[in-house]
Structures are given as C-alpha cells and as structure tokens.
Short mmCIF file of the C-alpha atoms (twelve columns), coordinates in Angstrom:
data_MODEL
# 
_entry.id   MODEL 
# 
loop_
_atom_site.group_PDB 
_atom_site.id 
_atom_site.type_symbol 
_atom_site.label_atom_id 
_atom_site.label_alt_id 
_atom_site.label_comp_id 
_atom_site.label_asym_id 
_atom_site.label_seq_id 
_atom_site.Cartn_x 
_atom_site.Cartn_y 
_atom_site.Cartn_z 
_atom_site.pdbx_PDB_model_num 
ATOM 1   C CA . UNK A 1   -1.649  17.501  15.823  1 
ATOM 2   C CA . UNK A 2   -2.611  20.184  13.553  1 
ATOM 3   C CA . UNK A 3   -1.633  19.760  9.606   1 
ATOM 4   C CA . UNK A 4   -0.834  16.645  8.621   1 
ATOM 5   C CA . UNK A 5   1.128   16.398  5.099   1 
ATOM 6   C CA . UNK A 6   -0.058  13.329  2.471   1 
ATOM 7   C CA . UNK A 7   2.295   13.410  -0.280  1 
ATOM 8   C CA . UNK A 8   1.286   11.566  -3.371  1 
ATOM 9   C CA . UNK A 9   -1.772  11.406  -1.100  1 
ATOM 10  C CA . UNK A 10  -4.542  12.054  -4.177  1 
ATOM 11  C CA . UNK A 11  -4.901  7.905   -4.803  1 
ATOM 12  C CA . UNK A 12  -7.876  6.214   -2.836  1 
ATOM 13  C CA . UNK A 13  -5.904  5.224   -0.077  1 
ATOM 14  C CA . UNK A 14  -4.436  8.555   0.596   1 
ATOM 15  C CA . UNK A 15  -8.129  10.045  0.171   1 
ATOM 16  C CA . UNK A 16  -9.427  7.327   3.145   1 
ATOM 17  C CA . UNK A 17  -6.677  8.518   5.136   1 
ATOM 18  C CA . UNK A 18  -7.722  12.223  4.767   1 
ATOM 19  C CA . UNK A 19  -11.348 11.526  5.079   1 
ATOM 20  C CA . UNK A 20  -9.947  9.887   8.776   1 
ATOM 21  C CA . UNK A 21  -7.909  12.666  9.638   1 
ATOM 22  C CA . UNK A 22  -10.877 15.026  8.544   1 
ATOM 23  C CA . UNK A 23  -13.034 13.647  11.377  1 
ATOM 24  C CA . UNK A 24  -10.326 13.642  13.671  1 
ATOM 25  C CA . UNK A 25  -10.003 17.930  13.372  1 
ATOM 26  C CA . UNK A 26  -6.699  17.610  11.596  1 
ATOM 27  C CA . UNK A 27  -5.984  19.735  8.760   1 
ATOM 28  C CA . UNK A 28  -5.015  17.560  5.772   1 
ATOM 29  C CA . UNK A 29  -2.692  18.876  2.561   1 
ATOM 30  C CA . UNK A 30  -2.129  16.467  -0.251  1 
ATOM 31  C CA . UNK A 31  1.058   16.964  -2.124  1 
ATOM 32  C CA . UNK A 32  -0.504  15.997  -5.814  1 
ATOM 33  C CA . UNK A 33  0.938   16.201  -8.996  1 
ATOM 34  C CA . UNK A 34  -2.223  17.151  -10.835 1 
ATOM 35  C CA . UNK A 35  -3.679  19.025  -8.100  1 
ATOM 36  C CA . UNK A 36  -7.658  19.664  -8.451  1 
ATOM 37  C CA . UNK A 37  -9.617  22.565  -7.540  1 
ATOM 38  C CA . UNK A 38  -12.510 21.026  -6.676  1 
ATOM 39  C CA . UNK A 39  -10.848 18.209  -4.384  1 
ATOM 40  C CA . UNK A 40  -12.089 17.624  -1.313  1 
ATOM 41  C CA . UNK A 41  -8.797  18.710  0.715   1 
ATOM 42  C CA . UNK A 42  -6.530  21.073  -0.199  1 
ATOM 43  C CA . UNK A 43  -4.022  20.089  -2.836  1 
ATOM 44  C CA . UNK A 44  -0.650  21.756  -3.283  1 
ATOM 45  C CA . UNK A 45  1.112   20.860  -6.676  1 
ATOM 46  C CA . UNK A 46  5.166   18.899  -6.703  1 
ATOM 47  C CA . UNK A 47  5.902   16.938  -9.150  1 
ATOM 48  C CA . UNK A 48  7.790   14.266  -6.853  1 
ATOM 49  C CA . UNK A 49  11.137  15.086  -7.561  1 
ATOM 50  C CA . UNK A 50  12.093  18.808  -7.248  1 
ATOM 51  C CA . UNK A 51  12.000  21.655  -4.577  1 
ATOM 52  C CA . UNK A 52  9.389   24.352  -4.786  1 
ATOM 53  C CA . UNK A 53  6.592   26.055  -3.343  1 
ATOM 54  C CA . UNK A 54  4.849   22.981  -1.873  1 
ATOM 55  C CA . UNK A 55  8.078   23.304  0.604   1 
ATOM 56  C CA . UNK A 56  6.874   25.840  2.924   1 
ATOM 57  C CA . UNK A 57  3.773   23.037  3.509   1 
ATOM 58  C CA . UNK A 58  6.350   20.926  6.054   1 
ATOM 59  C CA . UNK A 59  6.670   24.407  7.965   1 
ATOM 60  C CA . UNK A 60  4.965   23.637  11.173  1 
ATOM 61  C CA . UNK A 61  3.304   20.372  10.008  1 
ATOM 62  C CA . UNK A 62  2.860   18.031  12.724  1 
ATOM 63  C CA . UNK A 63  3.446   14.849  10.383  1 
ATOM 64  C CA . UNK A 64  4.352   13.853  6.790   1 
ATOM 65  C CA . UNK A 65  3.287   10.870  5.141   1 
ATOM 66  C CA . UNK A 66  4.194   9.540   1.528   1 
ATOM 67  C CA . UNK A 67  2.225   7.133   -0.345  1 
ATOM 68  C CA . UNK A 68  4.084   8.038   -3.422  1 
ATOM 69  C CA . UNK A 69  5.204   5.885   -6.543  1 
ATOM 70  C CA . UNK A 70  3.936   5.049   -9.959  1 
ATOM 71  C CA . UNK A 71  0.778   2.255   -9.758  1 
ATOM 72  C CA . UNK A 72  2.767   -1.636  -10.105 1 
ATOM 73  C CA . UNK A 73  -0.881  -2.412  -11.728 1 
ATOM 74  C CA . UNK A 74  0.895   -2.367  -15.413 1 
ATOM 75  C CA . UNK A 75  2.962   -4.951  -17.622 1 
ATOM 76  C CA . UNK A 76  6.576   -4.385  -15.985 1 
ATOM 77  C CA . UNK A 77  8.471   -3.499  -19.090 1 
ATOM 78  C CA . UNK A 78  11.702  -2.249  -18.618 1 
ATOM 79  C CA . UNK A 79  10.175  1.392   -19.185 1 
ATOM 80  C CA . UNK A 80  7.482   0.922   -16.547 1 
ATOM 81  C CA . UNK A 81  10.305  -0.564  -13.917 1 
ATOM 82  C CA . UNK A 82  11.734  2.322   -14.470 1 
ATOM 83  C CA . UNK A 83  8.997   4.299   -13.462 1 
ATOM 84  C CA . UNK A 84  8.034   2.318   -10.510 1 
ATOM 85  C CA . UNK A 85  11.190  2.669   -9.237  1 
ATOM 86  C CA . UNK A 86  12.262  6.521   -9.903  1 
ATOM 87  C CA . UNK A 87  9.275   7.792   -8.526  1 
ATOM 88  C CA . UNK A 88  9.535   6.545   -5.429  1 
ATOM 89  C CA . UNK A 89  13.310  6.813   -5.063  1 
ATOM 90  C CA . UNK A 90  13.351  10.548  -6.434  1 
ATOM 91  C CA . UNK A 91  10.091  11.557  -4.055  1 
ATOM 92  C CA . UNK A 92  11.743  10.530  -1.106  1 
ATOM 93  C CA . UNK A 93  14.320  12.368  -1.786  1 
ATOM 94  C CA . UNK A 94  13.128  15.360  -2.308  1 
ATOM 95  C CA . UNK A 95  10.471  15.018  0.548   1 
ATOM 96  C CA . UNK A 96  14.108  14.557  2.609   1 
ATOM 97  C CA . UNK A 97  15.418  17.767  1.343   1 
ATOM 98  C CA . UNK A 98  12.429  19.761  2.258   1 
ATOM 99  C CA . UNK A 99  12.464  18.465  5.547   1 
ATOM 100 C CA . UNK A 100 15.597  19.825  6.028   1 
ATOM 101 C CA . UNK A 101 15.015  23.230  4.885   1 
ATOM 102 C CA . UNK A 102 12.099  24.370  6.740   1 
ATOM 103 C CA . UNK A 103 12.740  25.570  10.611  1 
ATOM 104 C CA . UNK A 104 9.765   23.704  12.189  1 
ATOM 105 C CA . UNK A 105 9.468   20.006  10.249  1 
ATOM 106 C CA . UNK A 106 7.378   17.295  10.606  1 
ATOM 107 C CA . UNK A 107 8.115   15.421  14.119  1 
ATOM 108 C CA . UNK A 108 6.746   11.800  12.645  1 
ATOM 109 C CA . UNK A 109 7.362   10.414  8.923   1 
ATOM 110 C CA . UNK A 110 4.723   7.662   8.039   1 
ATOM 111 C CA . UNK A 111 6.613   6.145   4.580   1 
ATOM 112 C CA . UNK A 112 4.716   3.048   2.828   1 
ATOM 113 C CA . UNK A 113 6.486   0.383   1.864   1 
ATOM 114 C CA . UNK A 114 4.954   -2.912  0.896   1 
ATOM 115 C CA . UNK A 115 5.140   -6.669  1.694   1 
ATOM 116 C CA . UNK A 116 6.698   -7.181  -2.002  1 
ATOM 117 C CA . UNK A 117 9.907   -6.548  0.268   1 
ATOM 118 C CA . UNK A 118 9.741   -10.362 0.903   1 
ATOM 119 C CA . UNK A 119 10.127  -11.588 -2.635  1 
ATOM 120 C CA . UNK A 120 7.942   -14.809 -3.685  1 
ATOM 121 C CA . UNK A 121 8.372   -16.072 -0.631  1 
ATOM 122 C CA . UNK A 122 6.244   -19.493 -0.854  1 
ATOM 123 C CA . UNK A 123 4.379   -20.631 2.446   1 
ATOM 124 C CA . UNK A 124 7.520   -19.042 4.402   1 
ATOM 125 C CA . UNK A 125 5.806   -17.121 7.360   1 
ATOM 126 C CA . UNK A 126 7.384   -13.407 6.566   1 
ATOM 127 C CA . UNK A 127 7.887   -11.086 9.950   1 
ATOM 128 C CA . UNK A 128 8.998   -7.870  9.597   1 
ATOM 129 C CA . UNK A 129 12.390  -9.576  10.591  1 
ATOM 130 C CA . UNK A 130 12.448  -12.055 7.535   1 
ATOM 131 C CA . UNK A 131 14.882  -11.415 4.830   1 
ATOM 132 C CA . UNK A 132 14.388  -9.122  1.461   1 
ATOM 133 C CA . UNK A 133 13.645  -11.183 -1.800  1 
ATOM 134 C CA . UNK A 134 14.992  -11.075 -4.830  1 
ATOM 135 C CA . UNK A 135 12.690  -10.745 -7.307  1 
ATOM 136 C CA . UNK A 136 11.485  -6.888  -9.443  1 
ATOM 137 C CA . UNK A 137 9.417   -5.997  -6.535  1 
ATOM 138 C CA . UNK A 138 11.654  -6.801  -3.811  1 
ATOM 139 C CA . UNK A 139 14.247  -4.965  -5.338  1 
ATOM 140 C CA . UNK A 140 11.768  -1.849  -5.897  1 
ATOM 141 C CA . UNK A 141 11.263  -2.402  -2.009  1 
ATOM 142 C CA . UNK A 142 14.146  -2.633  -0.815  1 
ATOM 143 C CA . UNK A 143 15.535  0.924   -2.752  1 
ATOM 144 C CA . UNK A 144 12.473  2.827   -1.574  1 
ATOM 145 C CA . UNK A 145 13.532  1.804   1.975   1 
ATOM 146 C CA . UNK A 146 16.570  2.458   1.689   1 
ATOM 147 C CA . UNK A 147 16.221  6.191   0.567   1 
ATOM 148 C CA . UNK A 148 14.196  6.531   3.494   1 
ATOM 149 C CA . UNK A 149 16.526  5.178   6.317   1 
ATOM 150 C CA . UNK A 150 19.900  6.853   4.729   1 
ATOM 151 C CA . UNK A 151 18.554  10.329  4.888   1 
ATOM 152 C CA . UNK A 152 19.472  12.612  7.036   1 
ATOM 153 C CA . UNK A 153 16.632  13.678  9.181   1 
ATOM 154 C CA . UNK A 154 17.649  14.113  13.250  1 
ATOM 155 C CA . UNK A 155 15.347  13.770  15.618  1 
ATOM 156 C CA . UNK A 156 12.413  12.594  12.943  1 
ATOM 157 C CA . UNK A 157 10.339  9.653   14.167  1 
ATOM 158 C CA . UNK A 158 10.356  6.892   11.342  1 
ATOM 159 C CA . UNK A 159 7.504   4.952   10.395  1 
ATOM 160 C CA . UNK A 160 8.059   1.846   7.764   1 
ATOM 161 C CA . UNK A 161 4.154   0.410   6.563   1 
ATOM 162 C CA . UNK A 162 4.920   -2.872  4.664   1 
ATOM 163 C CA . UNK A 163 1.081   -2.722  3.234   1 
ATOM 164 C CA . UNK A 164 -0.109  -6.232  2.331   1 
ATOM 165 C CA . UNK A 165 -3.002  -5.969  -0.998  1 
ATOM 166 C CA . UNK A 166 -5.544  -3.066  0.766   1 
ATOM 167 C CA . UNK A 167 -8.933  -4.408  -0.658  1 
ATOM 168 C CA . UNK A 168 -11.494 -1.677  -0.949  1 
ATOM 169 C CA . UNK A 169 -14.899 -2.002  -2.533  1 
ATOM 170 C CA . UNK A 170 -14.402 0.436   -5.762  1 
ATOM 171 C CA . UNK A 171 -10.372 0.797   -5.352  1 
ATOM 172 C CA . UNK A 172 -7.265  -1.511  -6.109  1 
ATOM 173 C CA . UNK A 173 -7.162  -5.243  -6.796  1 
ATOM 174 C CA . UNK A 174 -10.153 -6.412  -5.691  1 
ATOM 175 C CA . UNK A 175 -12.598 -4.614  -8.574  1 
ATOM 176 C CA . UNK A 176 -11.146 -6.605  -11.081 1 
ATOM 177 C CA . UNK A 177 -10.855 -9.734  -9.187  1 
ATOM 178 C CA . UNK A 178 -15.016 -9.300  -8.469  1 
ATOM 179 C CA . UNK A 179 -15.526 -8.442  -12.404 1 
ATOM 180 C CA . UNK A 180 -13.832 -11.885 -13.015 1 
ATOM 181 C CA . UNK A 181 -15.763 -13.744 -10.100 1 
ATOM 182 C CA . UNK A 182 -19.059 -12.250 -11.219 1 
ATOM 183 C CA . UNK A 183 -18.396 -13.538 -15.018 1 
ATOM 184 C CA . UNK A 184 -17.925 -17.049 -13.639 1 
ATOM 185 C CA . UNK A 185 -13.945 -16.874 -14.492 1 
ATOM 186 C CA . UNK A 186 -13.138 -16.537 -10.683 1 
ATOM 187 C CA . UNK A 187 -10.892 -19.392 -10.339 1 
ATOM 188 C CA . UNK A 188 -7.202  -19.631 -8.926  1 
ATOM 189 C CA . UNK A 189 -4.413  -18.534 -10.994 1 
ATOM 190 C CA . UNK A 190 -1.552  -21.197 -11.361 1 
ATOM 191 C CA . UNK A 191 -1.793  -23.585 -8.544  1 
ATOM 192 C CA . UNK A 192 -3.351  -21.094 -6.403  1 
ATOM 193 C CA . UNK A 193 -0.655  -21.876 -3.552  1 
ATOM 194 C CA . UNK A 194 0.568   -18.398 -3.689  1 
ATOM 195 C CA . UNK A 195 -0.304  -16.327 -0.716  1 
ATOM 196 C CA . UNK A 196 -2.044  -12.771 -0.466  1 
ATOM 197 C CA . UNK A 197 -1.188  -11.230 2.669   1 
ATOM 198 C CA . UNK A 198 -4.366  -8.677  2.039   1 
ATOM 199 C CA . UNK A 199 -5.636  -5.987  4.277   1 
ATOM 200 C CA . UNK A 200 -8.683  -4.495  5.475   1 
ATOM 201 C CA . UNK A 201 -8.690  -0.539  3.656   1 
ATOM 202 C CA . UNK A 202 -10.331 0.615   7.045   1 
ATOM 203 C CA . UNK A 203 -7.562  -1.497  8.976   1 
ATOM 204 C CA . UNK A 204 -5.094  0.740   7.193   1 
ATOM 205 C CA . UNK A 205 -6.039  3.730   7.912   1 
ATOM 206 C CA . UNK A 206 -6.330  3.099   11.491  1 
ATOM 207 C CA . UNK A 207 -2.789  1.889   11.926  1 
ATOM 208 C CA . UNK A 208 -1.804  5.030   10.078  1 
ATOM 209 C CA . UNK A 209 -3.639  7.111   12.511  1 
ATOM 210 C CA . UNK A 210 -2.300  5.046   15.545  1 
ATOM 211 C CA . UNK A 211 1.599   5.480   13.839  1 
ATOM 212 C CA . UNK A 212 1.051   9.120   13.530  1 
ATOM 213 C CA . UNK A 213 -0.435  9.020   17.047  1 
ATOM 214 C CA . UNK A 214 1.812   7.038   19.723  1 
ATOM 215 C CA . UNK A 215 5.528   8.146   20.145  1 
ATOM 216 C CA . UNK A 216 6.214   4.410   20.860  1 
ATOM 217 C CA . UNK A 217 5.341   2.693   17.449  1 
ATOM 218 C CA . UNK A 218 8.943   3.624   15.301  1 
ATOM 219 C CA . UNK A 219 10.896  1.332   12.832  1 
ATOM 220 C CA . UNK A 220 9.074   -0.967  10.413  1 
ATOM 221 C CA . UNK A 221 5.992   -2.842  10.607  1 
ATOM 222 C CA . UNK A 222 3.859   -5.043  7.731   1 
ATOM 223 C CA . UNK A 223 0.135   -3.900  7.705   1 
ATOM 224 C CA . UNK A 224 -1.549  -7.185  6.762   1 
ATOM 225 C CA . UNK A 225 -4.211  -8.830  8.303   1 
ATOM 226 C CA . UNK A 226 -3.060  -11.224 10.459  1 
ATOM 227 C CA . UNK A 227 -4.784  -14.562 8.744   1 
ATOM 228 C CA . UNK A 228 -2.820  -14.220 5.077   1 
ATOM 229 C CA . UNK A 229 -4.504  -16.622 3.051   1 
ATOM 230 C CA . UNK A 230 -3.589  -19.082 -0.570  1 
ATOM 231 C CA . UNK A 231 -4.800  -17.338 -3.919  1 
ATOM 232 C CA . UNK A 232 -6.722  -20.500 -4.091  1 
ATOM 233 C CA . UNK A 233 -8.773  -19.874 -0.809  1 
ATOM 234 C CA . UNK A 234 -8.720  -16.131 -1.498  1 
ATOM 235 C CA . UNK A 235 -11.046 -16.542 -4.561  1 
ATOM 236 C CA . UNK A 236 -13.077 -19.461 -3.246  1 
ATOM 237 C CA . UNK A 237 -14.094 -16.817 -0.023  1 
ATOM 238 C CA . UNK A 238 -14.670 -14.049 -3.185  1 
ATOM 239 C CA . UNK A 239 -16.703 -16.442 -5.270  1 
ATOM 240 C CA . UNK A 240 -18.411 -17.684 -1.448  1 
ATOM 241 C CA . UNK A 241 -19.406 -13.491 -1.382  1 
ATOM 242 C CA . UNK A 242 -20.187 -13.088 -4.410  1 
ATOM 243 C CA . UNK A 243 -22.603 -16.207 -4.915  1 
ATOM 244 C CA . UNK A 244 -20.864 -17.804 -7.648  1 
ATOM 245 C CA . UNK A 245 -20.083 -21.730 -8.105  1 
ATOM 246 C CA . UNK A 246 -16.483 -23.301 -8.343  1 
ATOM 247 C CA . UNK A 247 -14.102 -22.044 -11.471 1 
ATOM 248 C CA . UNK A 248 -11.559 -24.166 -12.773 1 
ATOM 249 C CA . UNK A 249 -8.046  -22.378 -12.662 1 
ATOM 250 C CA . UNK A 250 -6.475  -20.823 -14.780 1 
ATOM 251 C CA . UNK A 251 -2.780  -22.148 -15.715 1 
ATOM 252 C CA . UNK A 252 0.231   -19.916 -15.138 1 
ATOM 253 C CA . UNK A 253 1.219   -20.055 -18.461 1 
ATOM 254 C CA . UNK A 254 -1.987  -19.011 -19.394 1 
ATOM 255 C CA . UNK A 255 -1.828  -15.957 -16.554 1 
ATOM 256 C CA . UNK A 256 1.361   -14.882 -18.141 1 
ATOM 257 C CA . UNK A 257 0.172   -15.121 -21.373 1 
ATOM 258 C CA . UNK A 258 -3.087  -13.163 -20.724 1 
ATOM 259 C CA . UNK A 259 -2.252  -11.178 -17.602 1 
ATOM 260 C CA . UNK A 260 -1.533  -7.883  -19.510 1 
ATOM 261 C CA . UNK A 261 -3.234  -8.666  -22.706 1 
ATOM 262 C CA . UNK A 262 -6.396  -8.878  -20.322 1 
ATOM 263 C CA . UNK A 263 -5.824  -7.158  -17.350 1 
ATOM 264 C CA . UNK A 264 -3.094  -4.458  -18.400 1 
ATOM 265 C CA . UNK A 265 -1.225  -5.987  -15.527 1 
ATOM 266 C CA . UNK A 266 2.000   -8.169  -14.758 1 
ATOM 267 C CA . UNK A 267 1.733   -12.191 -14.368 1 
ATOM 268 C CA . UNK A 268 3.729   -11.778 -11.379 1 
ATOM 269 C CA . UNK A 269 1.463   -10.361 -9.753  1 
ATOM 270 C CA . UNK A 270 -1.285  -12.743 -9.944  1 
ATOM 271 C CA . UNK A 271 1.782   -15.747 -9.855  1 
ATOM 272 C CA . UNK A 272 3.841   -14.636 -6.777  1 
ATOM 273 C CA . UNK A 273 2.760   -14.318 -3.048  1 
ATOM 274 C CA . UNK A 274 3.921   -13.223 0.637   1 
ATOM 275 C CA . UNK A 275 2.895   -15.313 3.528   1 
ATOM 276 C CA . UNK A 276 3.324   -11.892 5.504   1 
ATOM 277 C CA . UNK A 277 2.291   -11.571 9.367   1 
ATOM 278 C CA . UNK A 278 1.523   -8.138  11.576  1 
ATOM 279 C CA . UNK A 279 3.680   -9.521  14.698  1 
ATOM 280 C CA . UNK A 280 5.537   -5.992  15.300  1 
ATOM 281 C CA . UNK A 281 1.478   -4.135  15.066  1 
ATOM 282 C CA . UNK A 282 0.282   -6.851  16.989  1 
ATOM 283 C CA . UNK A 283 3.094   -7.019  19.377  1 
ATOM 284 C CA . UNK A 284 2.345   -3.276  20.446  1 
ATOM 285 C CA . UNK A 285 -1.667  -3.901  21.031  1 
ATOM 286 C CA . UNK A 286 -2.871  -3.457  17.748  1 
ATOM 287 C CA . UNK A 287 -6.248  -5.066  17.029  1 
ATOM 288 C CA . UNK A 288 -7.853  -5.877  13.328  1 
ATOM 289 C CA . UNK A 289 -11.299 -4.975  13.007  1 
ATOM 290 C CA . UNK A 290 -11.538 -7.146  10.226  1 
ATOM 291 C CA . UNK A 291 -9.044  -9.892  10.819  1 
ATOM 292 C CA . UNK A 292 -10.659 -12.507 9.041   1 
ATOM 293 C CA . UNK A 293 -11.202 -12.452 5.162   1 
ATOM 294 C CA . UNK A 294 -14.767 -13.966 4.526   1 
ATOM 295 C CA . UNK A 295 -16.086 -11.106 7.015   1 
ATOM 296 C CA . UNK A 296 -13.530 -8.828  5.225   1 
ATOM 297 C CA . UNK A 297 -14.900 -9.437  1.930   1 
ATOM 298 C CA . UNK A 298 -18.753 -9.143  2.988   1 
ATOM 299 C CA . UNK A 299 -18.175 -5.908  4.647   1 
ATOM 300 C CA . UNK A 300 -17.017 -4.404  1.729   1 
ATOM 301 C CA . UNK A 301 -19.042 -5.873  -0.798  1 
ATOM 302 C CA . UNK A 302 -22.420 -6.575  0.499   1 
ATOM 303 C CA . UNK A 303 -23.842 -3.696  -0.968  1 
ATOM 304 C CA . UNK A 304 -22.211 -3.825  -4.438  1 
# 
C-alpha cells in the first residue's frame, strides 16, 4: 500500500493515524479544509462538499479514509445540528463522486461512524447487530451511514468504524473530564448509570491499520474497548488516576443546566450512554492492548 488518503484527517485522531501509517512507509495525504504549510503530512485543500483539485489525490491511492464532520462537542442548537449533520452527509458525497471519476480509485474505504448509532441505549448490551436509536445522534448516525452504503462504488471494500469515546491524553473528552477531576468536581453526572463505551486512541489506530490491511475485515464493526463501563465507575477509575477523593454528583438537571454554560457542550452528552461491545473486531482475532480502563487511563495520563 502506497498513498493512503485521510480526508478531514487534520483532527488528532486523523494525525495518530498518519503518524502510524508514517512508520509503516505509507505515504499519507490529508484532505483539510484549512490546509497548513507547515503540517507534518502533506495537506491538500476541499472544502467537504465540492469537486476540485484534491480529486486527482484518489488517482492510484491504495485506500481512502474519512473522519469527516463538524465536532458534536457544542450546545446542539438547531444551527449546530445542522452542521453536524451536513458535513458529514455532503463529504461523503462528494468523496463518492471522486471515487468515481478517477481511473485507478481507492480499493478499501475506512468511513467512521460512531456508537451514537445506538441511541441512549441504557444497560442494553449494543452489537454491531443491535438496532439504531432514536435520539439527535442516532439520527446523525444513521444518515452518515447511509450515504455511505447507497453510493455507488463497485468493487470498493467497505469499512463501517462505530468509534466508542477515543480518550487521548491532550485530545477529546477526556481533557476536560481530568480538568474537572483535578478541581475536586469529578463526580458522576445524573445517576451516573449511563454507559461510556470508550476506547483506547492507540487501540484505534491499530484497528484502522488492520481494516486497511486484511481483505477479510468488510461491513461494520464498533471500535470500543471491550469492558464499556457506567459514567459513575468511569470517573471513580479517573479520580482513582488522578489521586483525587470521592465527588458528590452532579444532578442532571444541573448537567443540563450547566453543560454548555460550562463546558460549551450538550447535556446529552454527559446524560446519555451506549453499552457498546467489539464482538464483530473480536470475532475476527482482534486483540485490545488496553482492554481494561484503569490501565487505560494510567497509560495515558501518568505523565500529565
């Protein structure tokens, strides 16, 4: 494999990914819509919706993968859904289209999806074979599939990741969860039953590389570790990390009062959960390296 395509890949997660594929001699383009200069691989500007020059990129590429779509880290106004939603929609799209144009496309599409699909789904043990939800992010979900598996692309190799919450040391969801723990206001949020199915950032990228890899792993998969835990236990390993005592919790309607206020961020996220399970990654031979989150937590934050 030769030049592998990132699109939307300029976020930390597409940057571990590249740093992988770096080591592994492939050549890595990131499909950015503020492309930089000074970036560390090679960055061709789209602007996730129309054709253009960053076409003739899928020419000869041996794999495309799109982490694309607007951050769900914000208050979800109806403005902001609207976001979230169109720029995933419209990017796979037009990712589609380009694929179709160029002679020589990409044999193996990795497209990230995210265990959302499942809805608030309580302490319902979620598969990849459980049903959608029905909530904002299931919906958001459920349309990005969809764009992806109606588009016309013969002879592609498909790749679904349902990512669980990828916790990385300076990245994502945990920094602000740590702030919280290490000001002694690290305590559940509602009645802490809601699950995190949470990930491993290293796990991640080795799944990706193992997709883009074996000719056997197709369809859809959730990329979770495979011990999903309560939001209550969650912050009680975070706070075990971290060296700080018991916090009381806070009260939903005090999350959804204070969520964005706070946090610039939606109660639902902190309020709903996915008890989601890696039995299709597992199934093919997959192994965690950090399947357990206490060992997860200290191996990313020991030195912070």
């Amino acid at each position: 494999m030769a030049k592998i395509i990132l699109a939307g890949g300029s976020g930390f997660l597409g940057q571990a990914l590249a740093r992988r594929l770096a080591k592994e001699s492939r050549d890595v383009v990131v499909l950015s819509r503020r492309p930089r200069a000074d970036a560390a691989f090679r960055e061709v500007a789209w602007d996730g919706v129309n054709g253009g020059a960053w076409t003739a990129e899928l020419e000869g590429a041996a794999a495309l993968v799109n982490f694309t779509g607007r951050s769900i880290n914000c208050v979800h106004t109806p403005e902001n859904r609207r976001a979230i939603l169109g720029s995933r929609v419209h990017a796979v799209r037009a990712l589609a289209q380009a694929w179709a144009q160029v002679a020589n496309p990409p044999a193996v599409w990795l497209q990230c999806s995210a265990t959302g699909y499942y809805g608030d789904a309580g302490d319902q043990p979620c598969d990849e074979s459980a049903p959608a939800g029905a909530d904002f992010l299931s919906e958001v979900c459920q349309r990005w599939e969809e764009a992806f598996a109606t588009a016309k692309l013969p002879g592609l190799r498909r790749v679904v990741l349902r990512l669980g919450v990828v916790l990385d040391a300076e990245h994502g969801a945990l920094p602000p969860l740590a702030r919280l723990v290490r000001r002694y206001a690290g305590g559940a949020a509602g009645n802490g039953r809601q699950f995190m199915s949470w990930v491993h950032r290293d796990d991640v990228t080795t799944a990706m590389l193992a997709a883009l890899t074996r000719g056997d792993l197709t369809g859809t998969y959730n990329l979770c570790a495979p011990a999903p835990v309560p939001n209550a236990e969650f912050m009680g390993a975070l706070r075990g990390v971290l060296g700080r005592p018991w916090s009381p919790p806070a009260p939903a309607f005090a999350v959804r009062l204070m969520a964005g206020p706070l946090l610039g961020v939606d109660p639902a996220l902190a309020l709903h959960g996915q008890r989601a399970l890696p039995r299709r990654l597992q199934a093919a031979g997959f192994a965690f390296a950090h399947p357990e989150l206490g060992e997860a937590l200290r191996d990313l934050l020991s030195a912070k």
